[in-house]
C-alpha positions as CSV (number, residue, x, y, z in Angstrom):
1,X,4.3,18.9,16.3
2,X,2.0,17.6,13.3
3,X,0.1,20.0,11.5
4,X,-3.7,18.9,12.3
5,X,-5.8,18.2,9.4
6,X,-9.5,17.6,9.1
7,X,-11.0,13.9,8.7
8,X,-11.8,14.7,4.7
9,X,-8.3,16.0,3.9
10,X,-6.9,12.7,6.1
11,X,-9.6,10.6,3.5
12,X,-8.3,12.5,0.9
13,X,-4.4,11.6,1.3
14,X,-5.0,8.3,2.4
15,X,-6.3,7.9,-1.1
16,X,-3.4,9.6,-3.2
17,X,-1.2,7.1,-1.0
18,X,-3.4,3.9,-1.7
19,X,-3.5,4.6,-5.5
20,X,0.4,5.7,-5.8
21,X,0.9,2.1,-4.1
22,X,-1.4,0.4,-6.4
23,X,-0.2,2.3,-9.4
24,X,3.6,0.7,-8.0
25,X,2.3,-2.9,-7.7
26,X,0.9,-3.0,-11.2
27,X,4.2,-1.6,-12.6
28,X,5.8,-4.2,-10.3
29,X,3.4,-7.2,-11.5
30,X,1.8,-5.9,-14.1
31,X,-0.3,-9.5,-14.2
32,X,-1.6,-8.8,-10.8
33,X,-5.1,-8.3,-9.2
34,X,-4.4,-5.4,-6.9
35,X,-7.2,-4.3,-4.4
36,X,-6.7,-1.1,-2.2
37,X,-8.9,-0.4,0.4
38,X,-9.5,2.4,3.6
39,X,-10.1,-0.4,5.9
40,X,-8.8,0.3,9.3
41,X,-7.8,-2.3,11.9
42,X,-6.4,-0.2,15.6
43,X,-4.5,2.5,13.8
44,X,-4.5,1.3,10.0
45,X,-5.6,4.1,7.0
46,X,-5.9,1.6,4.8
47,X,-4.9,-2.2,3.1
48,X,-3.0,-2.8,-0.2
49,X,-3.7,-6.5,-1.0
50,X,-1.3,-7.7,-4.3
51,X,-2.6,-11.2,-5.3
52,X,0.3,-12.4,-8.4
53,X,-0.9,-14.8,-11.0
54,X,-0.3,-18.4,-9.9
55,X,3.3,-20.0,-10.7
56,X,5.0,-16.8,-9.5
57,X,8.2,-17.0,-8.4
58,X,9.0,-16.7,-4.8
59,X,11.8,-14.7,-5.2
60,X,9.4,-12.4,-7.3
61,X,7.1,-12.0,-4.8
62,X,10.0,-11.0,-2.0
63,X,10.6,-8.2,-4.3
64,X,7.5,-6.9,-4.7
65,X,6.4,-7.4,-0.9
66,X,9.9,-5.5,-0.4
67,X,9.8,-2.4,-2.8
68,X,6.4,-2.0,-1.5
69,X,6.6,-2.1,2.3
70,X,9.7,0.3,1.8
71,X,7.4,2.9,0.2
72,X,4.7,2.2,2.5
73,X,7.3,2.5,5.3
74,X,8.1,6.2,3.6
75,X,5.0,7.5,3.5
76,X,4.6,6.2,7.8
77,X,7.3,8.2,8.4
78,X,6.9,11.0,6.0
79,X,3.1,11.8,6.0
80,X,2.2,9.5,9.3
81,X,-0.5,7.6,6.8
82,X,-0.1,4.0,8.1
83,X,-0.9,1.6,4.9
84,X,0.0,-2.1,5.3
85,X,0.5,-4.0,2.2
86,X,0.9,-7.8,1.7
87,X,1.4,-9.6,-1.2
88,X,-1.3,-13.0,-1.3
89,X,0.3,-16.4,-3.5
């Protein structure tokens, strides 16, 4: 069974995960706009949106919209903090 938490500890590591993600992206592209947000759609804690300079490669983007869904997917599983990420050309 989950370990409960209250709603300002959930705000709280919703916001480590949405800065460790953007902190990732700009590594990834350093050249990108990266916006993270606690937006919540049905059962959503929050949005990473990755918008790469124009010209990039599409292969370029697949790997970042990869490597970053795989973390996001990590923290789902590990921490149960849904994040979706997509990457905007």
């Amino acid at each position: 069974m989950a370990k409960s938490i209250s709603s300002s500890e959930r705000r709280i590591l919703v916001d480590k995960y949405l800065t460790e993600l953007s902190l990732l992206a700009q590594r990834l592209c350093p050249e990108a706009r990266i916006e993270a947000t606690m937006e919540g759609f049905e059962d959503e804690d929050g949005h990473v949106r990755i918008y790469p300079p124009a010209g990039m490669k599409e292969k370029e983007i697949e790997e970042i919209e990869g490597k970053i869904a795989d973390r996001c997917v990590d923290i789902l599983v590990g921490e149960g903090v849904f994040i979706c990420s997509a990457v905007y050309d």
